[in-house]
C-alpha positions as CSV (number, residue, x, y, z in Angstrom):
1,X,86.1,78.0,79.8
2,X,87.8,80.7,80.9
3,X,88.2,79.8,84.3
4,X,90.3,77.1,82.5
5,X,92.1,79.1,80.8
6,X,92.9,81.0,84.3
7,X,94.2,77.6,85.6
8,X,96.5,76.8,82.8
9,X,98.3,80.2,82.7
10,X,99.0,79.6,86.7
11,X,99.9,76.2,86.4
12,X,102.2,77.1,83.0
13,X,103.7,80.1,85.6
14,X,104.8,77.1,87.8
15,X,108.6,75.7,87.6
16,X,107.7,72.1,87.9
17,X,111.8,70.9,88.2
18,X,112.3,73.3,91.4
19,X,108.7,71.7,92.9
20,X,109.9,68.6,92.0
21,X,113.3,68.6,92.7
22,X,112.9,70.7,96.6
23,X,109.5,68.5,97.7
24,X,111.4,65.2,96.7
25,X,115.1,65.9,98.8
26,X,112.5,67.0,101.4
27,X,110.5,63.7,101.4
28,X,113.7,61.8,100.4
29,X,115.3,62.9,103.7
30,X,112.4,62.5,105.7
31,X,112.6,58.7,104.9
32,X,115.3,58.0,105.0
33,X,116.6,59.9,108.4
34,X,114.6,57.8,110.8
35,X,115.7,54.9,108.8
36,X,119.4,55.2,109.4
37,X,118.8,56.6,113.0
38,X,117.0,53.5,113.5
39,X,119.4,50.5,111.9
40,X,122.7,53.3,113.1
41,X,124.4,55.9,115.0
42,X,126.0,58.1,113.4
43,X,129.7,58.5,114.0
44,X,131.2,61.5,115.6
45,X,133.4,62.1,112.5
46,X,130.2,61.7,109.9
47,X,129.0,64.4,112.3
48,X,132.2,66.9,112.1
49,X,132.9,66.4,108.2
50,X,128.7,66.9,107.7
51,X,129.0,70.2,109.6
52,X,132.2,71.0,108.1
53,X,130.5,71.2,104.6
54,X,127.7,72.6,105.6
55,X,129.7,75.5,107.2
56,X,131.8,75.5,104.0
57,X,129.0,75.8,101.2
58,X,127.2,78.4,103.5
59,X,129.9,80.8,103.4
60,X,130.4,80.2,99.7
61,X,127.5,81.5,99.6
62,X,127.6,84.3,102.0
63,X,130.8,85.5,101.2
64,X,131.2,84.7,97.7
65,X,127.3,84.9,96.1
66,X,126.2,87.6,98.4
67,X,128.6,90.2,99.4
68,X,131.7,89.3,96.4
69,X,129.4,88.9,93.6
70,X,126.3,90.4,94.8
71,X,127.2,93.5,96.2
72,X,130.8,94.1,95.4
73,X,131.9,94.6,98.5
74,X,135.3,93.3,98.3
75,X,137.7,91.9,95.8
76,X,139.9,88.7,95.5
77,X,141.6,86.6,92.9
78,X,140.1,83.4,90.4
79,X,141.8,81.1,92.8
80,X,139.4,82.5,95.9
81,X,136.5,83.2,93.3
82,X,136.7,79.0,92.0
83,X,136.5,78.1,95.5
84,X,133.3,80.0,95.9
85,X,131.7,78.5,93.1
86,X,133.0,75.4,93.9
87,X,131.1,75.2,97.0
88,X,128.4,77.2,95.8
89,X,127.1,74.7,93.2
90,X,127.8,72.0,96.3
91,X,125.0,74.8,97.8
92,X,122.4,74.0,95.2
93,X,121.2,77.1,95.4
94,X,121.4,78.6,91.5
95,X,124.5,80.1,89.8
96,X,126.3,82.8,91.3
97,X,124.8,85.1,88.1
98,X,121.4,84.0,88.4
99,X,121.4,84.5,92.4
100,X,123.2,87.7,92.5
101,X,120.6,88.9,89.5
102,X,117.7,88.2,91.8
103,X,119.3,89.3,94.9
104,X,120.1,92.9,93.1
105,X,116.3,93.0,92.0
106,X,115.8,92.2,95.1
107,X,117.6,95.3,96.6
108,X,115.9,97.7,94.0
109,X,112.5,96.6,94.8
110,X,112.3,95.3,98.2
111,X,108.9,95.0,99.4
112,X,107.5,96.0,96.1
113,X,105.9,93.6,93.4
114,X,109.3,93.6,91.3
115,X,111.1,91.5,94.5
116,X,111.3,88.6,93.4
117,X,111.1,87.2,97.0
118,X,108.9,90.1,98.6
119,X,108.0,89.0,102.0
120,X,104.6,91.5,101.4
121,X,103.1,88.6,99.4
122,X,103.6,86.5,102.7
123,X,106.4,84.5,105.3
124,X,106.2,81.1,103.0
125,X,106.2,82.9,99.8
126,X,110.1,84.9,101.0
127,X,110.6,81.7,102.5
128,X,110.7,79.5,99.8
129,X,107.4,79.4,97.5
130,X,109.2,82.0,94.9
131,X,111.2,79.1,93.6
132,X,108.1,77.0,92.4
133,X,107.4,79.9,89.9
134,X,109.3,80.5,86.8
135,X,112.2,82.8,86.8
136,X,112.1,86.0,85.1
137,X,115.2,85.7,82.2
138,X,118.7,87.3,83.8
139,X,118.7,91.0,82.5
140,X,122.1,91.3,81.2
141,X,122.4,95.4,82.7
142,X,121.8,93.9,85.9
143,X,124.8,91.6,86.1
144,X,126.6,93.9,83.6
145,X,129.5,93.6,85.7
146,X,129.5,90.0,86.2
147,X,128.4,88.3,82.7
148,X,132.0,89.3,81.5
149,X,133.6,87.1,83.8
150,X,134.8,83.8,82.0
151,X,134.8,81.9,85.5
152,X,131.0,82.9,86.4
153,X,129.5,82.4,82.7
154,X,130.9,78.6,82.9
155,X,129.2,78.1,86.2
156,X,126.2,79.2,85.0
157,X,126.3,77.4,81.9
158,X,126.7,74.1,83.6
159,X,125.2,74.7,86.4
160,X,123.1,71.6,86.8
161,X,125.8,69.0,86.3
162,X,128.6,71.2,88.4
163,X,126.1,71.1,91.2
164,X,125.5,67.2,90.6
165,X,129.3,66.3,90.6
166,X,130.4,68.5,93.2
167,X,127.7,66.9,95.8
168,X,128.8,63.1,94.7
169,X,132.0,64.0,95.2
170,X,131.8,65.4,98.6
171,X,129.3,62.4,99.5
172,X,131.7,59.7,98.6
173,X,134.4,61.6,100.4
174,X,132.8,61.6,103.6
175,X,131.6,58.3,102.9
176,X,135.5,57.3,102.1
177,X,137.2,58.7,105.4
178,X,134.3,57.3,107.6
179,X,133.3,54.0,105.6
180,X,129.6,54.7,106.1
181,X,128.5,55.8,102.6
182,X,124.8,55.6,103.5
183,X,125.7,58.0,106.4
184,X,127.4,60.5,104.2
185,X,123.9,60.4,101.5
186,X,121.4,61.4,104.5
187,X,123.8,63.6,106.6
188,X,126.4,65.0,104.4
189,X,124.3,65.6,101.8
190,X,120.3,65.8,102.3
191,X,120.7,66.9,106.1
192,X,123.0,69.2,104.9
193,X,121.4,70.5,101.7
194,X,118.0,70.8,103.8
195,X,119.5,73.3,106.8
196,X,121.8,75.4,104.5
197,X,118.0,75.7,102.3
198,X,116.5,76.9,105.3
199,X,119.0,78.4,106.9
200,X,119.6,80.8,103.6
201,X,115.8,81.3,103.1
202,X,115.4,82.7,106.8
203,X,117.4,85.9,105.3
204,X,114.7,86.0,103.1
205,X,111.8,85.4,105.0
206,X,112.4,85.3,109.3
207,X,115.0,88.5,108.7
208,X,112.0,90.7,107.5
209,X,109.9,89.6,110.4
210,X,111.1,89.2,113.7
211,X,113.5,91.5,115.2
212,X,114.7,95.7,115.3
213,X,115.3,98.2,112.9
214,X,117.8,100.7,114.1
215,X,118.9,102.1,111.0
216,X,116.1,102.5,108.9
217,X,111.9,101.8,109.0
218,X,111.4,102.1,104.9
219,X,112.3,98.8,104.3
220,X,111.1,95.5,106.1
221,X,114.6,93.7,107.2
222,X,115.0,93.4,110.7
223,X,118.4,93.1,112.6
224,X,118.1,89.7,114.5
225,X,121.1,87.9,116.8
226,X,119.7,85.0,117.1
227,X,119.0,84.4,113.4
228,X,122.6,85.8,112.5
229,X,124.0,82.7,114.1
230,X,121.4,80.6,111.6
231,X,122.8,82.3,108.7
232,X,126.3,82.6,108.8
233,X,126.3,86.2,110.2
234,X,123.5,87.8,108.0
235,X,121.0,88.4,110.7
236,X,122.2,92.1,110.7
237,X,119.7,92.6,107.9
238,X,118.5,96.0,108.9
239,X,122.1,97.2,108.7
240,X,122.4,95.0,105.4
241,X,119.9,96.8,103.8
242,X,120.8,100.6,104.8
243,X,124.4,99.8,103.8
244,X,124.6,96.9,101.5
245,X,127.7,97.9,100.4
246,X,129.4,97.5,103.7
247,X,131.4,93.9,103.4
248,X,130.1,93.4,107.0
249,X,127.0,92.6,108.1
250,X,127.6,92.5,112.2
251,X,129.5,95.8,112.7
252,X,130.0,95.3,116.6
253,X,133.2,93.4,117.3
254,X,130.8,90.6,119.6
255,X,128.4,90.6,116.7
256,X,128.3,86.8,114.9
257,X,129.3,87.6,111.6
258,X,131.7,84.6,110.3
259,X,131.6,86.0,106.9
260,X,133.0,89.2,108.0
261,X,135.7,86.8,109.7
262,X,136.5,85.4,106.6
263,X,136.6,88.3,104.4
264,X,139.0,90.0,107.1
265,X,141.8,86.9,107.3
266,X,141.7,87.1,103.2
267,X,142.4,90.2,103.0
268,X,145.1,89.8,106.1
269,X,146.7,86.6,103.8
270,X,146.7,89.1,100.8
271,X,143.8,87.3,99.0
272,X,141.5,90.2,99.4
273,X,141.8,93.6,99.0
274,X,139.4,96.8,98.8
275,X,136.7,96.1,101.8
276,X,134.2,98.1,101.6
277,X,133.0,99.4,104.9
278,X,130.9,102.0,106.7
279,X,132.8,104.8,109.0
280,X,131.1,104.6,112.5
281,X,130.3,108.6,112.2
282,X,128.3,107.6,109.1
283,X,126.7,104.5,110.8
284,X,126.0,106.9,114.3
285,X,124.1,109.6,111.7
286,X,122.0,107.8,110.4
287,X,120.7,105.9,113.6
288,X,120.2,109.5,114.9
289,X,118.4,110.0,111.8
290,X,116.1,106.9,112.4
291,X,116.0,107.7,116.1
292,X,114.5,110.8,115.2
293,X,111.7,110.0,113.5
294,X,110.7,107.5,115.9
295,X,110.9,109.9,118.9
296,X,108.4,112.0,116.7
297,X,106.2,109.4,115.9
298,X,105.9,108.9,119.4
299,X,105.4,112.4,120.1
300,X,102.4,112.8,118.3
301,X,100.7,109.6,119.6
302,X,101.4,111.5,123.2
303,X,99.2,114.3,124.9
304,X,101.4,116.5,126.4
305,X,101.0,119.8,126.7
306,X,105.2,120.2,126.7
307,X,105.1,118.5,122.7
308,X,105.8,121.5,120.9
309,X,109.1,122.0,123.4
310,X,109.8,118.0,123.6
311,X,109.9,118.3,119.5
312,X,112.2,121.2,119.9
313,X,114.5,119.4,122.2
314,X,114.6,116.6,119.5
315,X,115.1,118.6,116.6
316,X,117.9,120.5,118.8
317,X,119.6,117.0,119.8
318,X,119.8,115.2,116.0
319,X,121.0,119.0,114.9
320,X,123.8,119.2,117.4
321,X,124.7,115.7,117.0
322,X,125.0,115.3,113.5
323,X,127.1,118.1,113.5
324,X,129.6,117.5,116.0
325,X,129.7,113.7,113.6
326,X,130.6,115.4,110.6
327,X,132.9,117.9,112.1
328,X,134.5,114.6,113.6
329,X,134.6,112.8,110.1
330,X,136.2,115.9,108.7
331,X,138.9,116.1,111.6
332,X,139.6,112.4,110.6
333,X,140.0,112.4,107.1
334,X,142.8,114.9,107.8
335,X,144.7,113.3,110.3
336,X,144.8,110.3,108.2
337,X,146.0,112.8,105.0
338,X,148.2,114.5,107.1
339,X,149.9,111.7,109.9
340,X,152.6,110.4,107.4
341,X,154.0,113.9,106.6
342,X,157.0,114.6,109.0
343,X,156.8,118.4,108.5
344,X,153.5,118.5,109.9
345,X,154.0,116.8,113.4
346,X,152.3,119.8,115.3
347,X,149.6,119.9,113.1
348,X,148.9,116.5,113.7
349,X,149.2,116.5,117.3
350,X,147.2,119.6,116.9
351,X,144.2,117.5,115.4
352,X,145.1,115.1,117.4
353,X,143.8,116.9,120.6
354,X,140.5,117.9,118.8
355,X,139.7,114.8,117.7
356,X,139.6,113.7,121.5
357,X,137.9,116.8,122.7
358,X,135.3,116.1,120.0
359,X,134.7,112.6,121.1
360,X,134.7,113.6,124.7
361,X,131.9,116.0,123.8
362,X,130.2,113.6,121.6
363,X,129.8,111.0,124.2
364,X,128.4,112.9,126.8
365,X,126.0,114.7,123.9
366,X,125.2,111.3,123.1
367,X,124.5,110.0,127.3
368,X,122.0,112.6,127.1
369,X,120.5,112.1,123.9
370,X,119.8,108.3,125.6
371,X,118.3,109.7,128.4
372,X,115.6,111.6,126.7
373,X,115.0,109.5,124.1
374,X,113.7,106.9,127.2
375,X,112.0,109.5,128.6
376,X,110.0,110.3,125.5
377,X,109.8,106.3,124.4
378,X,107.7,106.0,128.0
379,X,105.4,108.2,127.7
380,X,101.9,107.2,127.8
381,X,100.2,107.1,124.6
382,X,97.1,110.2,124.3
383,X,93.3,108.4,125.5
384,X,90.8,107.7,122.4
């Protein structure tokens, strides 16, 4: 009996329209696929509009869920935030409120029971087993900021037939400009709805398992090149989750981050305003930081008789560095108080030349720092 009762409280837990809903698209597609490869090929302009969207709804979802509604990270006007939504309902993927509620829970709990999508209860449980279980109701302090807004309560009030019109819509579009309508179902809408599922579940899953963590150890997310170019530029997830307030995600000018991209030429065509983004001196500390505590991890997995001095020289190196970074960050923040005053030309010139010497100084601090951080990295690891 009360095994029964065990088996009725899980199976009650379970959110049969999200089972039912992701396992038939999924079998749907799987049909039907080989069937149209097999009866047709697929035009190269079915192709282009089908990637088009998928590009589209993914970065209404990276740019507008994640780091517009989510995080904050940036700010635009209704125009810019209807688009989002738009294309964010064409996502499937929940209403902006609902996602950005579980993604901040997400933030305030990673790896702990309260994530919603905590990759410690498994890969396929981040990836996408989470959404067969019922959701939690939206905690109105969470999205405190966001339940105001007249344009996000609508979306999430009629979510389900937005998310249904939007998708026909864009299927009989596609279907329209390429007269293949059967075309547009499989690849403009369940090939696309399947890889922008996956794609955006990788962040949650893949981006806490396989790659580095140069900015911070307490947390699972990995920084990951290969998966950035998956998920619309969110494979920095190490760097997401030590600054998630940084509108960037890839801070390196070669890093793929099309969001970023995006969020730069609105603000450029005066639809976005107030980014939000690390200073490198900031970024450089804590790697140092990071650094540091790796080096003596290392050190005491080492016998050497030189540790003691070797944890010495570390201590001296992160001291000296993150010194001469927040000397630097001070100089900065003058020269761009002081630049625009006319009066103070010397001055400026002045800080000018010790901002230089500073970075001069820094860079070969930092050459060295490199040099025996690989030394202590190799060293061979003390016998059982």
């Amino acid at each position: 009996m009360q095994k029964k009762v065990e088996q009725m409280n899980k199976t009650s837990k379970l959110c049969w329209s999200n089972i039912l809903f992701l396992g038939g698209y999924h079998l749907l597609l799987l049909i039907l696929l080989p069937t149209y490869l097999f009866f047709y090929t697929p035009s190269g302009t079915l192709l282009l509009l089908s990637f088009i969207l998928l590009y589209t709804t993914g970065l209404a979802i990276t740019a507008g869920y994640h780091r517009l509604f989510s995080h904050s990270t940036y700010k635009t006007n209704k125009f810019i935030e209807s688009i989002y939504l738009f294309f964010g309902s064409m996502a499937t993927q929940g209403s902006a409120l609902r996602w950005s509620h579980d993604h901040r829970i997400h933030h305030a709990h990673i790896d702990k029971d309260e994530d919603p999508y905590t990759v410690k209860r498994g890969f396929w449980h981040a990836h996408f087993i989470w959404l067969f279980k019922k959701q939690n109701p939206i905690k109105e302090k969470v999205v405190a900021d966001l339940v105001k807004d007249p344009i996000l309560a609508f979306q999430h009030k009629h979510f389900n037939i937005l998310m249904v019109v939007t998708n026909i819509l864009a299927t009989l579009f596609i279907g329209w400009v390429t007269n293949d309508y059967f075309g547009a179902l499989v690849f403009g809408w369940l090939l696309r709805q399947f890889l922008l599922h996956h794609f955006t579940w990788f962040i949650n899953s893949l981006a806490h398992y396989w790659g580095h963590q140069n900015y911070s150890t307490e947390h699972s997310a990995v920084d990951n090149y290969i998966i950035s170019l998956l998920t619309f530029g969110e494979g920095y997830h190490n760097y997401h989750h030590t600054f998630a307030y940084d509108y960037r995600n890839g801070i390196r000018w070669y890093h793929f981050d099309p969001t970023k991209w995006l969020i730069w030429s609105l603000s450029k065509l005066g639809l976005a305003r107030d980014l939000k983004r690390v200073s490198d001196t900031r970024i450089a500390e804590q790697m140092i930081k990071e650094h540091k505590r790796a080096l003596l991890e290392k050190l005491q997995e080492t016998f050497t008789e030189k540790r003691e001095d070797l944890e010495e020289k570390v201590a001296y190196f992160t001291e000296t560095l993150i010194e001469k970074l927040s000397k630097l960050n001070i100089l900065i923040q003058q020269y761009k108080s002081s630049k625009k005053l006319a009066d103070k030309a010397d001055y400026v010139k002045d800080l000018l030349g010790e901002i230089s010497e500073l970075k001069k100084s820094l860079r070969k601090e930092w050459r060295a720092w490199k040099d025996f951080s690989k030394f202590v990295m190799n060293l061979q690891p003390a016998l059982a």
